[in-house]
matplotlib code that plots the C-alpha trace (Angstrom):
import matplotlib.pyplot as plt

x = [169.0, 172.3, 173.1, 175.6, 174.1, 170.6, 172.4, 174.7, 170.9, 170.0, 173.0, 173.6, 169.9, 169.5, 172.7, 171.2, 168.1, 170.0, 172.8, 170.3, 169.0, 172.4, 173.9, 170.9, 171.6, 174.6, 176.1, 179.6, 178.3, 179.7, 177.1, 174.6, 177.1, 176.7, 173.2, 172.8, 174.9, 172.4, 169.6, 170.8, 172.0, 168.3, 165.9, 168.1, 167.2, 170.2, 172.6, 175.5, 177.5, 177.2, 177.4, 180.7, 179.7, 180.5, 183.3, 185.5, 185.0, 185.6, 189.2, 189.7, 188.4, 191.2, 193.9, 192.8, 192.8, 195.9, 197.5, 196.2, 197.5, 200.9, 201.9, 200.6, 203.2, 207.1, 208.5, 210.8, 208.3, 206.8, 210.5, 210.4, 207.2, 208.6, 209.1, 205.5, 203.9, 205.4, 204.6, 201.3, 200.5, 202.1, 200.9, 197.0, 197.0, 198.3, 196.5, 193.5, 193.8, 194.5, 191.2, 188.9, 190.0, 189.2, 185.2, 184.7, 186.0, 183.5, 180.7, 181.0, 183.3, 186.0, 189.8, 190.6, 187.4, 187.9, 191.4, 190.3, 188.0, 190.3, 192.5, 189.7, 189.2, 192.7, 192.7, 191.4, 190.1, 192.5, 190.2, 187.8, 190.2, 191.9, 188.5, 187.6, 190.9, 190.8, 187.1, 188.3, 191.5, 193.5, 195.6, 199.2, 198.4, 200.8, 197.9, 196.8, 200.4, 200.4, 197.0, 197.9, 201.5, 199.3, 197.2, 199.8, 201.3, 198.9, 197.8, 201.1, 200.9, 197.2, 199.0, 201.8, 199.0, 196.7, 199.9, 200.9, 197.4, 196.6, 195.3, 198.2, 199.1, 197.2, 199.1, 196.4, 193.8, 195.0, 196.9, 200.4, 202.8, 206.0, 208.8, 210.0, 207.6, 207.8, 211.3, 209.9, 207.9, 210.5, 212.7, 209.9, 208.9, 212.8, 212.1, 208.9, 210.0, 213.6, 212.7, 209.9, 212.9, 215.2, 212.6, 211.4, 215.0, 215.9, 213.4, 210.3, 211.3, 212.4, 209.2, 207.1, 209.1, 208.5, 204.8, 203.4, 203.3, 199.8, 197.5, 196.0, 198.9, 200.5, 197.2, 197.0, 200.7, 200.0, 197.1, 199.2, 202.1, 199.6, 198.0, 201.7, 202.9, 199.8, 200.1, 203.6, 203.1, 199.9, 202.3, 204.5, 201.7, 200.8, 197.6, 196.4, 196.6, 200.6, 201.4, 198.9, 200.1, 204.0, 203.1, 201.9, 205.1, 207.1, 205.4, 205.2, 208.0, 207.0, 206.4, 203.0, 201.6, 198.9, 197.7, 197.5, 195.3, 193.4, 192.3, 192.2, 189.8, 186.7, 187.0, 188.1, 184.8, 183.0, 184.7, 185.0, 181.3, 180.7, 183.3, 181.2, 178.3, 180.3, 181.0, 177.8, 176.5, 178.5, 175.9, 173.8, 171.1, 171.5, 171.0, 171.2, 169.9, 173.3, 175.5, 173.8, 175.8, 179.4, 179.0, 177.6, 180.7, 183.0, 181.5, 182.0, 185.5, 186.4, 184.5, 186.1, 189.1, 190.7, 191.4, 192.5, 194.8, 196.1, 196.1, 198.4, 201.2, 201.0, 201.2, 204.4, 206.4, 205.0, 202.6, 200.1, 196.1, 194.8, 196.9, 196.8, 192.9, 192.4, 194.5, 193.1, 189.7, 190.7, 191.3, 187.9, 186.8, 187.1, 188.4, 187.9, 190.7, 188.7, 186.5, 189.0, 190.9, 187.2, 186.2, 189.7, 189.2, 185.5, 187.1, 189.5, 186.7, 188.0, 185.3, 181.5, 178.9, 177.8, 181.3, 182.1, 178.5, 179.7, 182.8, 180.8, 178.0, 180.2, 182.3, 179.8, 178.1, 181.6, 182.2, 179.0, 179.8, 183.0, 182.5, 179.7, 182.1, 185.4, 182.9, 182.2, 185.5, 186.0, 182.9, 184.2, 187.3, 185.4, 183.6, 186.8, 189.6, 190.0, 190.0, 192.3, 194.9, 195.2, 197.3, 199.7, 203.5, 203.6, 207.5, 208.4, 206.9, 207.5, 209.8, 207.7, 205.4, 207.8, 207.8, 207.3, 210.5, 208.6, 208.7, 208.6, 205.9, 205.0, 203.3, 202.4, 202.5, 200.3, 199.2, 198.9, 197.3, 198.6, 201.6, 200.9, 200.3, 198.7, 200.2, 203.3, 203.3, 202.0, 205.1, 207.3, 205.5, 205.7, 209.2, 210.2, 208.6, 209.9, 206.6, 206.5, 204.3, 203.9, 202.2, 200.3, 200.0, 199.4, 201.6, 205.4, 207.0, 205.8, 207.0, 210.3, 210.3, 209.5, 211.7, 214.7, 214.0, 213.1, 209.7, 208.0, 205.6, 203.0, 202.4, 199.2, 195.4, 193.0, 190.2, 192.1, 190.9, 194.0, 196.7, 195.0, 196.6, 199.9, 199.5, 199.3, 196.4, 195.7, 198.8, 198.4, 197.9, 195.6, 194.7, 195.0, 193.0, 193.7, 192.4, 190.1, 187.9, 184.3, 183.7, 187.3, 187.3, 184.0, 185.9, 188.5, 185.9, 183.7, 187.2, 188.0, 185.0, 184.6, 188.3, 187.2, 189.8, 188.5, 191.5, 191.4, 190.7, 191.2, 189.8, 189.3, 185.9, 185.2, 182.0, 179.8, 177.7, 180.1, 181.7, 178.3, 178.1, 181.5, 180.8, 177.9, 179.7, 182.3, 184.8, 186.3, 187.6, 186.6, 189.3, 187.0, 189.6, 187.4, 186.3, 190.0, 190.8, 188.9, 190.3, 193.6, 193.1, 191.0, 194.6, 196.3, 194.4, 194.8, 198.1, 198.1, 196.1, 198.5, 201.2, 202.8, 203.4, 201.7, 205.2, 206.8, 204.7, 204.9, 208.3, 207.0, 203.6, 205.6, 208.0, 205.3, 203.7, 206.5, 207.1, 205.8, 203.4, 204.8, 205.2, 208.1, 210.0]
y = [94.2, 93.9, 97.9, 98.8, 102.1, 100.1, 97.9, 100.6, 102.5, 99.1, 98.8, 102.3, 103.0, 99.7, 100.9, 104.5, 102.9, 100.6, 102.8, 105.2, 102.8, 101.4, 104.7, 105.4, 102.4, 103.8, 100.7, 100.6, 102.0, 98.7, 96.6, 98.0, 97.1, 93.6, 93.5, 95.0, 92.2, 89.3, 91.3, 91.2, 87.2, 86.2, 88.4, 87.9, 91.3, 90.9, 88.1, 89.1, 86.2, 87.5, 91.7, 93.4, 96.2, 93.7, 91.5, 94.4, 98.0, 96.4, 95.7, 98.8, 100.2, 97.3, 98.8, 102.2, 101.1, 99.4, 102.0, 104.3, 102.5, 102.0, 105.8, 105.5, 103.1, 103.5, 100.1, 100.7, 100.6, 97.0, 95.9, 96.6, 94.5, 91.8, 89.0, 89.4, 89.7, 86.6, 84.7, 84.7, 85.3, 82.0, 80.0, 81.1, 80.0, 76.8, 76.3, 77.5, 75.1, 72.0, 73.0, 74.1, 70.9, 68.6, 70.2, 69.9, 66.3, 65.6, 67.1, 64.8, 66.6, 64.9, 65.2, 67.5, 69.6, 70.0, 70.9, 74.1, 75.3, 75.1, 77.3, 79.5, 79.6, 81.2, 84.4, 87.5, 90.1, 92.6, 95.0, 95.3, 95.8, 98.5, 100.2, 100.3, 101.4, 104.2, 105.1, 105.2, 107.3, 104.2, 103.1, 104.7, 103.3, 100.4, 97.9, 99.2, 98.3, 94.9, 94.1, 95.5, 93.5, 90.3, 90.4, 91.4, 88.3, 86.4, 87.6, 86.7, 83.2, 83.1, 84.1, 81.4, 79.0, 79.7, 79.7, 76.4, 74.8, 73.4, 70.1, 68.5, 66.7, 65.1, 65.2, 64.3, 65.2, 69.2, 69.6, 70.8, 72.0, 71.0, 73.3, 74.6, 76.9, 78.4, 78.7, 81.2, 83.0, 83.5, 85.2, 87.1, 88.2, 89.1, 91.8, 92.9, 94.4, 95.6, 97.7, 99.3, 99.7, 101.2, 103.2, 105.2, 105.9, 107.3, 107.4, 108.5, 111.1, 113.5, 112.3, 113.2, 116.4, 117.5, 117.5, 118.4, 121.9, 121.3, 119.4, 117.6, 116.5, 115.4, 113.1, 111.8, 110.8, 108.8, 107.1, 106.2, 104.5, 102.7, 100.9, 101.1, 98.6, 96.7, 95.8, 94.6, 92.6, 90.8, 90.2, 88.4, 86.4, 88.5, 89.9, 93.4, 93.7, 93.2, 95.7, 98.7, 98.2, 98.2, 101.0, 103.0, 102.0, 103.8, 107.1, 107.0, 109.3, 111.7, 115.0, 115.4, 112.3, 114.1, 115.8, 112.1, 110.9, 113.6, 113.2, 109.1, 108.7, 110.2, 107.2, 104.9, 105.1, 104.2, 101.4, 99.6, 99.7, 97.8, 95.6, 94.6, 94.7, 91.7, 89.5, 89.9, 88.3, 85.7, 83.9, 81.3, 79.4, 76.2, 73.3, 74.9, 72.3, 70.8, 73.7, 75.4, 73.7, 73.8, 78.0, 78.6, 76.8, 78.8, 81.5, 81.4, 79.9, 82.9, 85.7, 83.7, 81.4, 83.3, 86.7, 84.2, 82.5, 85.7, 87.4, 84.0, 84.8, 88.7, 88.3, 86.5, 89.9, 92.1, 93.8, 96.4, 94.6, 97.5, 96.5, 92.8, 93.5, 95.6, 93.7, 90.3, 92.0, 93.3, 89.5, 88.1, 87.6, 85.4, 86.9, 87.1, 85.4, 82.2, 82.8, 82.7, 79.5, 77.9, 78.7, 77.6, 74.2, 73.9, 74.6, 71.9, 69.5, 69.0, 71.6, 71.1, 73.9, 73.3, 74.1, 77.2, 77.9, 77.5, 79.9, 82.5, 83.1, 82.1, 85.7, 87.3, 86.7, 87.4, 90.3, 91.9, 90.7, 91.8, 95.2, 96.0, 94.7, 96.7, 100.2, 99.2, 97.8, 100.3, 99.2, 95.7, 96.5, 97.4, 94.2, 91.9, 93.8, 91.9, 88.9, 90.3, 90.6, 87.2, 87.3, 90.5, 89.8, 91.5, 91.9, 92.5, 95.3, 95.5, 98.4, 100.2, 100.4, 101.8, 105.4, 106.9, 105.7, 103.5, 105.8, 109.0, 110.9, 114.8, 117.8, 121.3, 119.6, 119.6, 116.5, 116.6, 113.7, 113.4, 114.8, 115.0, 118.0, 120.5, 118.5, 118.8, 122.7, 122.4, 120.6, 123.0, 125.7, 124.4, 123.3, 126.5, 128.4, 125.7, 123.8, 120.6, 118.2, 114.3, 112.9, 110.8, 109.6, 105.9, 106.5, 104.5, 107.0, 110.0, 108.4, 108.0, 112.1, 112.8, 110.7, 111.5, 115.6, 114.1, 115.0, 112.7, 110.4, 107.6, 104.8, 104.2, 104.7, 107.3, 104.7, 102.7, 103.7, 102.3, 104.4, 107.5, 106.4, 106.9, 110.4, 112.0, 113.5, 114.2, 116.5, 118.0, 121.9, 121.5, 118.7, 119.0, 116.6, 117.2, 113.3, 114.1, 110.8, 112.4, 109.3, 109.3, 112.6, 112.2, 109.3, 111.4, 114.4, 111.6, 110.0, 113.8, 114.2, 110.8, 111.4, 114.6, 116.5, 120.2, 121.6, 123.3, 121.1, 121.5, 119.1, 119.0, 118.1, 117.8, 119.7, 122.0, 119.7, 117.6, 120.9, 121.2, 117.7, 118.3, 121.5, 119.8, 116.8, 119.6, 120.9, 124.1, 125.2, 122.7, 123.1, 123.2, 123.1, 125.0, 127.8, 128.3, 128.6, 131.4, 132.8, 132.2, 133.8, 136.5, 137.8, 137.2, 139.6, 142.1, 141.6, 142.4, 145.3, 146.7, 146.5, 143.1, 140.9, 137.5, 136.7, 137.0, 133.9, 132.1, 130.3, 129.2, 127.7, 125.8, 124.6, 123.0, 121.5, 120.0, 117.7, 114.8, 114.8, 115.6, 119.2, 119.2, 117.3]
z = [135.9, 134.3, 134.0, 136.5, 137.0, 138.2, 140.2, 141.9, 142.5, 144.5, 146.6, 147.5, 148.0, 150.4, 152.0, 152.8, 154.2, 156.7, 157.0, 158.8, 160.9, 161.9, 163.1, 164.9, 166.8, 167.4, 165.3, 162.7, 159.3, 157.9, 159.3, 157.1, 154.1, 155.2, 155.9, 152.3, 150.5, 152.5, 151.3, 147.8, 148.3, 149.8, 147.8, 144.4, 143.6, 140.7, 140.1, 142.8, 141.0, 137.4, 138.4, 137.4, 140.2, 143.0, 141.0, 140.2, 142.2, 145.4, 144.7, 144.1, 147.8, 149.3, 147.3, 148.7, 151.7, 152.1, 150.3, 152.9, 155.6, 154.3, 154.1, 158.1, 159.2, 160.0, 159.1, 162.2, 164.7, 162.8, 163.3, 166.6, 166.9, 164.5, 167.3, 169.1, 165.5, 163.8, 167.1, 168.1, 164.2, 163.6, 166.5, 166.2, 162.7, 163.5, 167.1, 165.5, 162.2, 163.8, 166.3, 163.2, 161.4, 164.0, 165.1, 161.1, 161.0, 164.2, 162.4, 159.4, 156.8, 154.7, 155.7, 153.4, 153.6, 157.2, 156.6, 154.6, 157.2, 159.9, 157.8, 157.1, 161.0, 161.4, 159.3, 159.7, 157.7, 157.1, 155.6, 158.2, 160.9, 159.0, 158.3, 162.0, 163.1, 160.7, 161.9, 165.4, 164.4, 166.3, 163.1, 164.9, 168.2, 169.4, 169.6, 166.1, 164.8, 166.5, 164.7, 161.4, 161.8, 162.6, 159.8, 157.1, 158.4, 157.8, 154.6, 153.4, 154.5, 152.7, 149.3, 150.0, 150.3, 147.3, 145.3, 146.3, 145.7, 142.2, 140.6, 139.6, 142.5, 145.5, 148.2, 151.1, 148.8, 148.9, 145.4, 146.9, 144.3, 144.3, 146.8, 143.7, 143.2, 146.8, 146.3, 143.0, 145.1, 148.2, 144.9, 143.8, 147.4, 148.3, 144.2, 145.5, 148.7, 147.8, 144.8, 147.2, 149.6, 147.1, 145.3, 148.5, 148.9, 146.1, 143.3, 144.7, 146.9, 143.6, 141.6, 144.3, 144.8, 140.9, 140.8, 144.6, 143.2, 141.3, 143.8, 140.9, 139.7, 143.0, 143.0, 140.0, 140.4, 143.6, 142.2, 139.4, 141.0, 143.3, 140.4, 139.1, 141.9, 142.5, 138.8, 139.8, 142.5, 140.6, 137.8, 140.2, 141.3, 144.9, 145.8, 146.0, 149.4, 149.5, 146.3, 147.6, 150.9, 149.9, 147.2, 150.8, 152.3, 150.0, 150.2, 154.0, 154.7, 152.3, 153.4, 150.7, 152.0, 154.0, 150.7, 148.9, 151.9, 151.9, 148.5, 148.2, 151.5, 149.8, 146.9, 149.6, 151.5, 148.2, 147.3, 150.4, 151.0, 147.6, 149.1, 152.1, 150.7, 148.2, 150.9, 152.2, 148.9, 149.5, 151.6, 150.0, 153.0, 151.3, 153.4, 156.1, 158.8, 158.0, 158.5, 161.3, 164.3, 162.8, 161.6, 165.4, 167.0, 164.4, 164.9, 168.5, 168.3, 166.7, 168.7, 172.0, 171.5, 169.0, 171.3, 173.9, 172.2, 171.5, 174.5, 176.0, 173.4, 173.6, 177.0, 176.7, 175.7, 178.3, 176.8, 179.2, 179.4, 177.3, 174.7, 174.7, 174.7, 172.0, 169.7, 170.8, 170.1, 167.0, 165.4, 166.3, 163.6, 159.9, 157.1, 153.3, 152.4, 153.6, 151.1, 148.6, 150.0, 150.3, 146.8, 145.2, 147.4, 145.9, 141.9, 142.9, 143.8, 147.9, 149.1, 148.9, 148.6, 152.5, 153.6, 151.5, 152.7, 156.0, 155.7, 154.4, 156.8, 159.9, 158.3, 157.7, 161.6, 162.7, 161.4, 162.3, 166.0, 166.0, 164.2, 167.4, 170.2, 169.2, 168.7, 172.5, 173.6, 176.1, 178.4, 177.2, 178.7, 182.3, 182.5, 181.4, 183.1, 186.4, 183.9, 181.6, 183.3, 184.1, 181.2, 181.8, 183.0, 186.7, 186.7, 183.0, 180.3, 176.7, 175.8, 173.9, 176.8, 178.7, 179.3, 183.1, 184.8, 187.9, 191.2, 189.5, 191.0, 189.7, 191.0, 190.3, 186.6, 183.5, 181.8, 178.3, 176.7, 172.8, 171.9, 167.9, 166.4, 168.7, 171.9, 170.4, 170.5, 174.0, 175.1, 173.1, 174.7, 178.2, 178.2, 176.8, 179.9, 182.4, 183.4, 184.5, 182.4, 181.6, 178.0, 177.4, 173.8, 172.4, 169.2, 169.9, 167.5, 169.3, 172.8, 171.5, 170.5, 174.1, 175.4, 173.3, 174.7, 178.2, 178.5, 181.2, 178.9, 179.2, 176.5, 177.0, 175.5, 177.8, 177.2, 179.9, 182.9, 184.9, 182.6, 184.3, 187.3, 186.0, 185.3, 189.0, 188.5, 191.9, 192.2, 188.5, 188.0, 184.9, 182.5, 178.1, 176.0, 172.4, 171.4, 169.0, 170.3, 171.9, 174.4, 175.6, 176.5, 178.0, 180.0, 181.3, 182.6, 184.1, 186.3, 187.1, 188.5, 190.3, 191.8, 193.0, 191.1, 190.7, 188.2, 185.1, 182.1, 178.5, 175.9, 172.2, 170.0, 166.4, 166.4, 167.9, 168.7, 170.9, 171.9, 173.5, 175.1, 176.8, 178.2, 180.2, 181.5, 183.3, 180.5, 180.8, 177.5, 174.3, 172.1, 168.4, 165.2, 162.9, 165.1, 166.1, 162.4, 162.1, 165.2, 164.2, 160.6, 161.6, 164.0, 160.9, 158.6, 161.8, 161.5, 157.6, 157.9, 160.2, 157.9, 158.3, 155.3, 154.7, 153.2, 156.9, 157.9, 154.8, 155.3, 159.0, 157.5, 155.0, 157.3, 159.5, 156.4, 155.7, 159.0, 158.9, 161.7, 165.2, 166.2, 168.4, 165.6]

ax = plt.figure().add_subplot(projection="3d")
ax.plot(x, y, z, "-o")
ax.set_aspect("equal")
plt.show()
C-alpha cells in the first residue's frame, strides 16, 4: 500500500469513522486523529515509517498553524507578559527535568537516557494547545497568550538543544557541541527576528497593499512568503514552528489579514489531522511489561505536577484563579518535540527503543487526557476552585487583570460581555446616548481600548463563575452576550436565573439550532449572525429601491474592513 492516494483513503476513512463516534461523545475531534495513528501503528495496515503522507504533509498543517496564530498576536501584549512567561517557562523545564530524570534513573535507565526523558517531560506540545485554543475561539484571551508565550519559549529552548547535540563529543554521554556554535545560533536568532521586525515595518505593508485587490492573489502572496520565511529560518538551522510563526508575526497588523485566515484555515484543518494521526503512529508496544510503570508515572506527572508547578510561579505575578487555571491546564501535557529529542538521542546511540517507546505513548495518553479535560475545564474549574485559589496573591493583581477600579459599584447599567466587533458598536452606541455600562471581555488589547475611553471594564473569562460577581448584576438594567461560545452563554442564563435576576438578556449563537437551545434555558433575544445578515441586507436593498446609492455606504463598509478588529477603534 505504498500509493499515497490509498493510504490517504485509510487514514481519512479511519478518521471519519472515529471522528463520528468521538463528537458523539461529545469528545475533541483530535482524539480520533490519535486514535487513528495507533490503529495504523498496531494493525500495520501500511508502513507509517516508510509513508511520505505522514512524513511530509504534516509539516505543512504546523506551519499553517503557527502561521495562523502569529497574525493573532500583538507582540506588545507578549512583552507585557515577558517576565511571567520566561519564569515559570524556565523553571518547569528545569523543575520538571531534574524530577523526570531522577523517576527514570529509579526505574533502571542509564544516566544519560534518563536525562532525555526528563527533558522530554518538560515540553509541551505547541500544536495541540494552539489547535484547541483556536477550537474554543480562546487564542486572544490573556491566559491564551500566557500559554502560547510559554510554549514558544520552550520551543525555542528545544531547537537550542537539538542543535547543540551531535556525536562528536561526549560530554556526560549527551554529545554537547562546543559554545561556539550557540554563539552562531544567538547571531542567527538576533537575523531571524530583526528582518521580520523591519520587514513588517516597511516592506510588507506596501506588498500586501499591491495585490489585496484580487483575493486570489492576496492568497497566494501570503502563502508564498510563509514558505518564503519558513525556508529562511530552516536555512539558518530553526524549525518550522519559529519561521511560520514569525512569518505570522509580520502580517499581524495588516489590515487583509482576516482575508488570509479565512482562506489558510480550510487547508489548516487538513493538515494538522495527518499531523496527529503521525504522532499517533509513533507508538510501537514493544516490551511493554518494561515500560508500563515509568509512561503511567509520566503520564501522571504531567497531567498533575506539571499545572502545579505552574500555577506556584503564575501565582507569583498576581494573576486571577481562572487564569492561572486555564493556562496551567493548558501545559498538561508532553509534546512532540520529545519525540524528536528522543529519536535524535536513539541515532546517537544514548536512547534505547523502550525509552523513545516510552516518550511516545506517555504523549500520546497525555494528549488524549488533556485534549478531554481543557473541552471540560469549566466544570473542572467548579470542582478545583476552592483549591485553586490556594495559589492566587489576595493583596496584589497583575495589571493586565486590572480593569474595575476596587469599590466601584454601578446601577441602572448594561453589561456587555465582549467588546470586539459587535460589543464594540454596543459601547459606541451606548456611550453616545449616555448609558451607563461595564465590559467584560477577556482580550488585554481590547481592555486597554476601553480603558483609554473610560468605559468601566472587567478582564476576565464569563466561564468563571466568580468574574460575574464583578459585574453588578443585581443592579444591571439589561445584560449583552455577544461571546460566540454556546455553553458560556448557557452559563450566564443558568447564574441569572439562580441569582434571581429577572432583566432583559441578550445573547448571541452560531446556529439555529443553538439559537433554539438558548431560547429554552431563558434568553430573550439570540443574537444569530447569518439571519441578521439578511436582515441587515434586505434594509439595504429597501434603501436602494428607494433611491439611495450603494456608493453612499461603500466608503463606511470599507472603513470598517479596514480596522483591525475592535469596533470602537
Amino acid at each position: 500500500m505504498d500509493n499515497i492516494f490509498v493510504q490517504l483513503a485509510i487514514i481519512l476513512g479511519i478518521s471519519s469513522v472515529l471522528g463520528f463516534l468521538v463528537v458523539r461523545l461529545k469528545l475533541p475531534l483530535l482524539i480520533s486523529y490519535l486514535m487513528t495513528g495507533l490503529v495504523i501503528a498496531t494493525t500495520a495496515i501500511f508502513d507509517a515509517r516508510a509513508s511520505d503522507v505522514l512524513h511530509f504533509l504534516p509539516e505543512i498543517g504546523i506551519a499553517f498553524v503557527l502561521f495562523l496564530v502569529g497574525m493573532e498576536l500583538d507582540l506588545r501584549e507578549i512583552k507585557n507578559l515577558g517576565k511571567p512567561i520566561i519564569v515559570a517557562g524556565t523553571l518547569q523545564i528545569l523543575i520538571t527535568t531534574i524530577v523526570g530524570s531522577s523517576i527514570a534513573q529509579l526505574l533502571g535507565f542509564d544516566a544519560g537516557e534518563s536525562w532525555y526523558l526528563g527533558v522530554g517531560l518538560a515540553f509541551s506540545s505547541t500544536i495541540l494547545i494552539i489547535k484547541l485554543l483556536l477550537d474554543k475561539k480562546d487564542i486572544t484571551a490573556l491566559y491564551g497568550k500566557l500559554a502560547i508565550g510559554i510554549l514558544l519559549l520552550e520551543d525555542l529552548l528545544a531547537v537550542i538543544l537539538l542543535v547543540i547535540l551531535s556525536v562528536s563529543t561526549s560530554v556526560l554521554g549527551l554529545g554537547l557541541q562546543s559554545a561556539s556554535l550557540l554563539f552562531t545560533l544567538i547571531l542567527k536568532a538576533l537575523l531571524l527576528f530583526g528582518l521580520a521586525l523591519l520587514l513588517s515595518r516597511f516592506i510588507l505593508p506596501n506588498v500586501f497593499k499591491s495585490v489585496a485587490k484580487q483575493n486570489e492573489l492576496l492568497f497566494l502572496t501570503a502563502l508564498a512568503w510563509c514558505f518564503i520565511y519558513i525556508s529562511f529560518a530552516i536555512f539558518l538551522g530553526f524549525s518550522i514552528v519559529i519561521g511560520a510563526f514569525l512569518a505570522g508575526v509580520t502580517l499581524a497588523s495588516s489590515p487583509f489579514h482576516y482575508q488570509i485566515q479565512g482562506r489558510v484555515k480550510p487547508l489548516r484543518e487538513f493538515f494538522v489531522a495527518l499531523f496527529f494521526v503521525y504522532l499517533g503512529t509513533q507508538v510501537k508496544f514493544t516490551q511493554f511489561d518494561k515500560i508500563y510503570p515509568l509512561t503511567l508515572i509520566f503520564t501522571s506527572y504531567t497531567l498533575l505536577v506539571k499545572p502545579t508547578i505552574f500555577l506556584l510561579l503564575l501565582g507569583i505575578f498576581g494573576f486571577r484563579k481562572h487564569t492561572m487555571f486555564q493556562t496551567a491546564l493548558s501545559l498538561t501535557h508532553i509534546s512532540e518535540f520529545s519525540l524528536i529529542l528522543l529519536l535524535l538521542g536513539f541515532k546517537l546511540g544514548v536512547v534505547s527503543q523502550e525509552a523513545l517507546t516510552t516518550i511516545a505513548l506517555s504523549a500520546v495518553l497525555s494528549m488524549i487526557t488533556a485534549s478531554v479535560m481543557i473541552t471540560h475545564a469549566s466544570i473542572i474549574y467548579k470542582i478545583l476552585k476552592r483549591e485553586i485559589g490556594f495559589f492566587e496573591r489576595k493583596n496584589f493583581r497583575h495589571f493586565l487583570e486590572q480593569g474595575k477600579e476596587e469599590g466601584q459599584f454601578l446601577k441602572g447599567h448594561a453589561v456587555i460581555i465582549g467588546g470586539h466587533r459587535v460589543g464594540g458598536n454596543i459601547v459606541k452606541l451606548f456611550q453616545k446616548e449616555k448609558v451607563p455600562q461595564i465590559v467584560l471581555d477577556f482580550n488585554p488589547r481590547v481592555v486597554q481600548a476601553l480603558l483609554n475611553i473610560h468605559i468601566p471594564v472587567v478582564y476576565g473569562d464569563m466561564g468563571d463563575p466568580d468574574i460575574l460577581d464583578t459585574l453588578d448584576l443585581q443592579d444591571a438594567r439589561m445584560v449583552i452576550s455577544t461571546a460566540p461560545k454556546l455553553d458560556d452563554n448557557k452559563l450566564l442564563l443558568e447564574e441569572l436565573r439562580n441569582r434571581h435576576i429577572n432583566i432583559p438578556t441578550i445573547v448571541r449563537a452560531d446556529t439555529e439550532e443553538e439559537a433554539k437551545i438558548l431560547y429554552k434555558v431563558g434568553a430573550d433575544f439570540v443574537i444569530v449572525p447569518e439571519f441578521l445578515a439578511g436582515d441587515y441586507l434586505v434594509d439595504r436593498l429597501k434603501n436602494h429601491l428607494s433611491g439611495q446609492s450603494f456608493e453612499e455606504r461603500r466608503e463606511i463598509e470599507i472603513e470598517k474592513l479596514e480596522k483591525r478588529s475592535l469596533a470602537l477603534e
